[in-house]
N, C-alpha and C positions, 0 to 999 in steps of 0.2 A: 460541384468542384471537389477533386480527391484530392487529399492532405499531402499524397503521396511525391506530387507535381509542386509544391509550396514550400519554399523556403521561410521558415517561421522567422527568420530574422527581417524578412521583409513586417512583419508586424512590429517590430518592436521598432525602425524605424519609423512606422505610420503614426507609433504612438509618439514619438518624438516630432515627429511634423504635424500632429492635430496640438499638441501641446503648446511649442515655440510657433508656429505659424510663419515659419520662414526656413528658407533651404538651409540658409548658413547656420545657424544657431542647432537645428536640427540634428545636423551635420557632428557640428562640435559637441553634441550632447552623447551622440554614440559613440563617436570616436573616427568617421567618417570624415572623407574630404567633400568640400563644396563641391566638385564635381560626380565625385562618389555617390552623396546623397541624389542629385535630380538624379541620377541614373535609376538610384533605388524608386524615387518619385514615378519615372516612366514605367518600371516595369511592376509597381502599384493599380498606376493606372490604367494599365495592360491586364493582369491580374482580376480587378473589378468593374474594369469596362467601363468606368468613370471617371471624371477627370480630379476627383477628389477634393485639389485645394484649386481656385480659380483667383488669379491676380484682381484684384480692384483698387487700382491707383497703386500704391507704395506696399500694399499687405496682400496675406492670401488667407484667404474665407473658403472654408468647408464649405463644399457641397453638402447636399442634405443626407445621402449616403453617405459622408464621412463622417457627420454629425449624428448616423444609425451607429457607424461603427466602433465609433468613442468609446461609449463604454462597454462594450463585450470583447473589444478587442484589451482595454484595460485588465479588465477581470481574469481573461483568460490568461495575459503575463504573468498579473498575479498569485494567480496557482499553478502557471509553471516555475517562479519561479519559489514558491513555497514546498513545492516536489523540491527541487532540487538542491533546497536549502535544508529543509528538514533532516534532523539526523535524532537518532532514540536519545533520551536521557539517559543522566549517568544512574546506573542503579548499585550500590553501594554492597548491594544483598547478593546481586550476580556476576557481580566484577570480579575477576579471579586474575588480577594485574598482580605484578609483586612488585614493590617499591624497598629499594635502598636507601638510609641514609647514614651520610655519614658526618661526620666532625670529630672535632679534637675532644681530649678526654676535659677540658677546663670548660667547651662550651657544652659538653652533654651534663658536667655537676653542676654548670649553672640554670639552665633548660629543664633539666632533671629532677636532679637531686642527688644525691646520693642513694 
């Protein structure tokens, strides 16, 4: 399967439906409509040729392929979303920012001093 064809936000979805175990909840944890979400669900289960989560009575149970996919499909959000959170720290020594400050002369003689 090439990445190229894959919409990655269909993962982050899966991980929202192996999580809540239901469309609706699912739905509302993305930011997805109830019908939005099964949509995303078929084209899942299109996707991995599996039916992923299967109704039994009132709830839906991971397939045993979804139950592979759990956690590498966690891990991999994970560190994308640690990419894209990541930024350098402040380095103090190589910062060449120039800061203003200003105030009245009464709060710099008290801050201050003379």
């Amino acid at each position: 399967m090439s990445l190229a064809g894959v919409d990655l936000n269909l993962l982050v979805a899966l991980d929202a439906l192996l999580a809540e175990r239901s469309v609706t909840r699912a739905a509302e944890r993305v930011g997805l409509s109830q019908p939005g979400m099964s949509n995303t669900l078929a084209r899942l289960r299109k996707l991995f040729g599996d039916p992923l989560l299967v109704r039994e009575g009132m709830a839906l149970v991971p397939t045993p392929r979804a139950e592979a996919l759990r956690e590498p499909v966690r891990e991999a959000l994970g560190l994308i979303q640690q990419a894209l959170a990541g930024r350098p720290g402040f380095d103090p020594a190589r910062d060449r920012a120039t800061f203003t400050v200003s105030c009245s002369d009464y709060s710099l003689l008290m801050l201050i001093g003379p």
